[in-house]
C-alpha positions, 0 to 999 in steps of 0.5 A: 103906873107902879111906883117902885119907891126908887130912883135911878141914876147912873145906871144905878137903883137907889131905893127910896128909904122914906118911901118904904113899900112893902107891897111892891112886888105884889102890886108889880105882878098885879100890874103885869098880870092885869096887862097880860090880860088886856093883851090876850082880851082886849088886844091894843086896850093898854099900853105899856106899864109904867114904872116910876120912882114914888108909891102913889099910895100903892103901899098902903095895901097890896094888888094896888094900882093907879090907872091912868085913863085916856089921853089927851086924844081920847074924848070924855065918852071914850074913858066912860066906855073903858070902865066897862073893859077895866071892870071885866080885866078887874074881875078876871084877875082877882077872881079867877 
């Protein structure tokens, strides 16, 4: 999930003001990077990266992310064994 601290309406992009976001596009390639990853690693591992209209504190430092682990469709286990997918998608993006 990336908040874009923006809002759309009409067809149009109106920027949240006193959401101010320095890191945005930053933390967006981040994201996109970490999904092209997924994609060439763990193929079907992610789904699509959603953009939504608040920061979820992503502006407070830059390759920030919220991950949402899991669904309703996925057991307890399951989200405990993906940390171990997210681990190796982390690493590969930042470090290499």
């Amino acid at each position: 999930v990336n908040g874009v601290s923006a809002l759309f309406s009409d067809g149009n992009v109106n920027e949240i003001l006193s959401l101010p976001n320095e890191n945005l596009d930053e933390n967006l390639a981040f994201s996109f990077n970490m999904q092209i990853a997924a994609n060439e690693i763990y193929p079907d591992f992610t789904r699509k990266v959603y953009l939504k209209p608040y920061r979820f504190s992503t502006h407070m430092r830059g390759k920030s992310l919220l991950v949402e682990v899991g669904s309703q469709y996925n057991t307890k286990e399951e989200a405990f064994n993906s940390m171990e997918l997210l681990e190796d998608l982390i690493n590969t993006v930042v470090f290499e």
